[in-house]
KOLLO-548103 format. One line per 3 residues: number of its first residue (from 1); their letters; for each residue x, y negated, z negated of C-alpha. Coordinates in steps of 0.2 Angstrom, whole numbers, plus 5000, padded with zeros to 4 digits. Example, Ala and Ser with C-alpha at 12.3 -4.5 7.8 and 13.67 -1.06 7.14 Angstrom:
BEGIN
1> as> 5062/5022/4961  5068/5005/4964
END
This chain:
BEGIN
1> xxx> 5043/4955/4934  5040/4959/4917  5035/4976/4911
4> xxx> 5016/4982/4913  5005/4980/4899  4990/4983/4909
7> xxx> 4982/4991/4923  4980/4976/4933  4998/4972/4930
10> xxx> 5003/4989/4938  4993/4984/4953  5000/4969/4955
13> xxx> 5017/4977/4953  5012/4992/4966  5008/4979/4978
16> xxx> 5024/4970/4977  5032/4986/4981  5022/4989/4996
19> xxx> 5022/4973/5002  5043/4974/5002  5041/4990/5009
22> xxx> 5031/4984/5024  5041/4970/5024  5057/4983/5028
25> xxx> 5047/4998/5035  5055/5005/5020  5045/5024/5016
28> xxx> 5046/5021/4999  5030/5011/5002  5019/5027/5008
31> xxx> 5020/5035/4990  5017/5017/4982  5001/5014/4994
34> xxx> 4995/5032/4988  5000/5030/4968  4990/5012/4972
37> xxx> 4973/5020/4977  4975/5032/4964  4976/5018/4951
40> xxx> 4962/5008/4957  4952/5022/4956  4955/5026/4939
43> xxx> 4956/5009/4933  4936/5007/4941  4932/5025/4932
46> xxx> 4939/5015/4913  4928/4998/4918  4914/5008/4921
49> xxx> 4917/5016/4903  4918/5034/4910  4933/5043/4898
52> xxx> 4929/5047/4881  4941/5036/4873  4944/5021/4889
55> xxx> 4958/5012/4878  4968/5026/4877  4968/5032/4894
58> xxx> 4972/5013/4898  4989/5014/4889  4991/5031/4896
61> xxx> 4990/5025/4911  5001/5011/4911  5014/5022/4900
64> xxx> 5014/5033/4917  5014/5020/4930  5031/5009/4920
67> xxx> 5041/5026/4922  5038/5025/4940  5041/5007/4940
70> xxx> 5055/5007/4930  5064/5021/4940  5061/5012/4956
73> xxx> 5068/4993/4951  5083/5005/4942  5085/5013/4961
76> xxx> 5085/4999/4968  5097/4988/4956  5110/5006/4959
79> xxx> 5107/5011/4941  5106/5029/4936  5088/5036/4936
82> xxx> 5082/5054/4932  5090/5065/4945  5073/5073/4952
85> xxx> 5068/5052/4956  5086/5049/4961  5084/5065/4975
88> xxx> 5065/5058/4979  5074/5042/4984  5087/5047/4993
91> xxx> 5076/5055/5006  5068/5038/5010  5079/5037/5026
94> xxx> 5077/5054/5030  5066/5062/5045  5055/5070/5035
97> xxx> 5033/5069/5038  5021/5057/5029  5016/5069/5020
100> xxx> 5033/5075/5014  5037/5059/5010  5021/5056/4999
103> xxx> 5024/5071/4989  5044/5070/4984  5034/5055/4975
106> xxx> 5019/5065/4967  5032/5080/4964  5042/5070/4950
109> xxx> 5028/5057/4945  5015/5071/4941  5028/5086/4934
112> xxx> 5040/5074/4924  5033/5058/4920  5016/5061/4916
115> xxx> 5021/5075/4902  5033/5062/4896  5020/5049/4897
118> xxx> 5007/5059/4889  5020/5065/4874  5024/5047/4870
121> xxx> 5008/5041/4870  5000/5053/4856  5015/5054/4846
124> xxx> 5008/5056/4829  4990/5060/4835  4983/5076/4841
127> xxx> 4986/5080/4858  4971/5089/4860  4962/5071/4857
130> xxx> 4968/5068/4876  4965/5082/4884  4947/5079/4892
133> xxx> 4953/5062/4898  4968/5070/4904  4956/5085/4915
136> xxx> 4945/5069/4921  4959/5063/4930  4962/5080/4937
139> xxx> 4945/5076/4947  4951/5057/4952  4968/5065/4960
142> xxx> 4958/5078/4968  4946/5066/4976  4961/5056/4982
145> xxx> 4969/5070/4987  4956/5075/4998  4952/5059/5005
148> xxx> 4972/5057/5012  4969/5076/5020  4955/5068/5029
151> xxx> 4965/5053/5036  4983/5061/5037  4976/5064/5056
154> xxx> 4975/5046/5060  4994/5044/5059  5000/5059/5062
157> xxx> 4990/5069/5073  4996/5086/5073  4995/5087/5052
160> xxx> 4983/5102/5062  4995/5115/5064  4999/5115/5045
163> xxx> 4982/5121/5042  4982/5134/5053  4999/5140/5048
166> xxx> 4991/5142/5030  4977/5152/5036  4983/5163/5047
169> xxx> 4999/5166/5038  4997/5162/5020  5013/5152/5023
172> xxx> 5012/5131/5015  5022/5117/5018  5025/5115/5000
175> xxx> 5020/5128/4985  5011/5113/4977  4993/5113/4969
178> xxx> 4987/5097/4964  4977/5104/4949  4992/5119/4944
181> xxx> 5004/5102/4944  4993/5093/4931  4993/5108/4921
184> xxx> 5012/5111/4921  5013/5093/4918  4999/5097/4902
187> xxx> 5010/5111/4897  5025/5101/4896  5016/5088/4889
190> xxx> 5011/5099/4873  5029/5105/4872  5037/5087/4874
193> xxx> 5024/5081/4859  5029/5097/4846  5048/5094/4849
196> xxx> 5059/5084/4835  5064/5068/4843  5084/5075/4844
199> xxx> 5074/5088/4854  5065/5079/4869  5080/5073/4876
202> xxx> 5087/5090/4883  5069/5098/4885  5066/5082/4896
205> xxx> 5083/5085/4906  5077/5104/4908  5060/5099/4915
208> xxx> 5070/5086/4927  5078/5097/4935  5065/5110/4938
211> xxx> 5056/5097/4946  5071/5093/4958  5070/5112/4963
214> xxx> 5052/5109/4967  5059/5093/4975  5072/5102/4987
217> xxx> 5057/5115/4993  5048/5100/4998  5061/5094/5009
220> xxx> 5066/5110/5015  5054/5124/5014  5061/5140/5013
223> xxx> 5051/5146/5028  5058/5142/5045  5043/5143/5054
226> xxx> 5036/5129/5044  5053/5119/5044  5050/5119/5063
229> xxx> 5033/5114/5063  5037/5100/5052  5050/5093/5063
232> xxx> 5037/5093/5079  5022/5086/5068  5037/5071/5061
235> xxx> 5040/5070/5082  5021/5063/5086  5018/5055/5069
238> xxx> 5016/5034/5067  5033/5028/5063  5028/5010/5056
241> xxx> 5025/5009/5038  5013/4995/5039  5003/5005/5052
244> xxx> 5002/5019/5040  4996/5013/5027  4984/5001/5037
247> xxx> 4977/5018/5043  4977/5027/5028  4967/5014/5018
250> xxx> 4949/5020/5019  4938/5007/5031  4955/4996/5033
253> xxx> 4950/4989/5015  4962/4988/5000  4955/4990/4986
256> xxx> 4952/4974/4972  4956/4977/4955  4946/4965/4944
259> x> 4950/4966/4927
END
């Protein structure tokens, strides 16, 4: 398929990816399903006109989603990708939770290619321009975020036991905030943007491979207690992608983009 140009294209193109996923009860389509909602969500937020500049964000947007897009079809077609995506898709085959799964996605999508996205996209405009837009999404991801939490128990039924091992211990299965991740990834985006183009190469290479650290935490926490608990909650958890993400969707309804 060609390259995205619009949101509806990255739909369709997230859809093909979970479909061959199902298709091969491939993991790689648990992180697709979730980037999808996420997507249809914002691309309901830009028809309803609710950004300050809805073009914009449109072509941010799709900017973001090609990265990912590009770094899977590259994966799959054995050519090199970024090494933070290249260690998020080597794990496909490992036993690792949903949850871990989903987030090795989120990890590099979020703190790499979204600064990278955002940079590109107001290159010779001020950033600051973005920066509400940017925030509103903080709220969309949130949203989505909370609404997987909710569901997560529907395929994998002892997702429990991570909550009380945060509460009771201050101990997390990944030191990960949604909203602290979109602010390093604003961060990095204002850096990327004031660079000299020789520049952004070797600051993008740096901010790589700080995301595969985060990467490698969120495979193997340092914390054994939680390593344990993740290898019994992986034990009891749905095994079929296509039941996962059947169960995930809210009401067993994917959502239509219409654009």
């Amino acid at each position: 398929m060609p390259r995205a140009k619009t949101i509806k294209n990255v739909i369709e193109e997230l859809d093909v990816i979970i479909n061959e996923s199902i298709a091969t009860n491939s993991r790689m389509g648990l992180f697709a399903y979730i980037y999808r909602r996420t997507t249809a969500e914002i691309a309901a937020e830009i028809a309803l006109g609710h950004f300050k500049d809805n073009q914009n964000l449109e072509l941010l947007d799709v900017a973001f989603a090609n990265l990912y897009l590009d770094a899977y079809k590259a994966h799959k077609s054995n050519q090199n990708v970024s090494a933070s995506w290249a260690f998020a898709f080597k794990q496909v085959d490992e036993p690792l939770t949903i949850v871990q799964h989903i987030m090795l996605g989120m990890n590099v999508h979020i703190n790499l290619d979204l600064a990278v996205a955002t940079a590109n996209i107001m290159s010779g405009r001020k950033i600051l321009d973005i920066e509400d837009d940017f925030n509103k999404v903080n709220d969309i991801l949130l949203q989505i975020t909370n609404e997987l939490q909710d569901r997560l128990s529907r395929v994998s039924p002892l997702m429990f036991i991570l909550d009380v091992l945060g509460e009771n211990k201050d101990e997390k299965i990944i030191d990960f905030s949604m909203r602290k991740a979109r602010q390093q990834s604003w961060n990095a985006a204002n850096l990327l943007w004031s660079l000299e183009a020789n520049q952004s190469r070797p600051a993008i290479n740096s901010i790589d491979q700080l995301v595969l650290k985060l990467g490698e935490c969120i495979k193997t926490p340092r914390t054994r207690t939680v390593r344990f608990f993740l290898r019994l909650i992986q034990k009891f958890e749905t095994k079929r992608v296509s039941s996962i993400i059947s169960k995930l969707r809210a009401d067993g309804v994917n959502t239509q983009i219409v654009l």
